[in-house]
C-alpha positions as CSV (number, residue, x, y, z in Angstrom):
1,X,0.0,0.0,0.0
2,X,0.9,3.4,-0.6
3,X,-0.1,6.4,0.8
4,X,-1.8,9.3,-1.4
5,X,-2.7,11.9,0.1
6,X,-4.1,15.5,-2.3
7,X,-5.2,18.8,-0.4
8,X,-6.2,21.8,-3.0
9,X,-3.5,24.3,-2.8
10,X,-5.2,28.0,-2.0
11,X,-8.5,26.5,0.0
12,X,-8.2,28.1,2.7
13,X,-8.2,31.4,0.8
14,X,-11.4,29.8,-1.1
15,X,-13.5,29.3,1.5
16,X,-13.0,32.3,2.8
17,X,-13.7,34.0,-0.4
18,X,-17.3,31.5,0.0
19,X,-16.0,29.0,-2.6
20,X,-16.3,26.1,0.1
21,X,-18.8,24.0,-1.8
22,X,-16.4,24.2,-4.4
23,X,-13.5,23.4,-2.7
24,X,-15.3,20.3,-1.1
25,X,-16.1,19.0,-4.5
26,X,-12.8,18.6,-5.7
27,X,-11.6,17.0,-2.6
28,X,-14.7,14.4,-2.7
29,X,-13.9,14.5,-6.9
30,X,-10.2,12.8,-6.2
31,X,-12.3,10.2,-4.2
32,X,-14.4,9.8,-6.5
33,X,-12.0,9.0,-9.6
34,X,-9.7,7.1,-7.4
35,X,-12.6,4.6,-6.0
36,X,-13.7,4.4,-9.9
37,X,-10.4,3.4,-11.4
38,X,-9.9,0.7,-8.2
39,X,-13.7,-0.8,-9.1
40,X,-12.8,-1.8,-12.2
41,X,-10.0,-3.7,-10.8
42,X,-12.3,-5.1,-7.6
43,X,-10.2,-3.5,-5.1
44,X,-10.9,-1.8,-2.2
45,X,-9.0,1.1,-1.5
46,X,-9.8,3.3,2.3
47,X,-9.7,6.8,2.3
48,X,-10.5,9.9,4.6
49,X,-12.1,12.8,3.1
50,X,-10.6,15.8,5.3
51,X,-13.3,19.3,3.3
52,X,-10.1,20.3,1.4
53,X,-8.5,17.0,0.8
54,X,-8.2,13.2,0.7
55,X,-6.4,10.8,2.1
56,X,-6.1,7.3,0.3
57,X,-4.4,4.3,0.5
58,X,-3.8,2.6,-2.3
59,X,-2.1,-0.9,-3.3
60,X,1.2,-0.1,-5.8
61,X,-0.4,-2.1,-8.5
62,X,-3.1,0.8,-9.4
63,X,-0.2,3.7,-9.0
64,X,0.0,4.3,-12.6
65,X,-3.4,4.2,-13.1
66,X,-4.5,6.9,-10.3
């Protein structure tokens, strides 16, 4: 397993310009396409959704794919 691990670069500055919604979408977007790519392999891959980021962890075998 590796660990991933995105935050969106300026979101603090985002949200306080009330692009928080926005923010929160890409963060839960990067999920999204991660758990998607692992699916088609049938493999489960944890993650933490953090509001401005993700955490994932994810086996070395769908690197390249991610």
């Amino acid at each position: 397993m590796v660990y991933c691990s995105y935050r969106h670069k300026g979101s603090t500055a985002a949200v306080e310009s009330g692009y928080s919604e926005l923010v929160n979408l890409i963060a839960s977007g990067s999920i999204i396409a991660a758990l998607n790519i692992a699916s088609k392999y049938e493999i489960d891959i944890p993650f933490f959704f953090g509001g401005d980021g993700a955490t994932l962890l994810v086996p070395s075998v769908l690197l390249e794919k991610l």
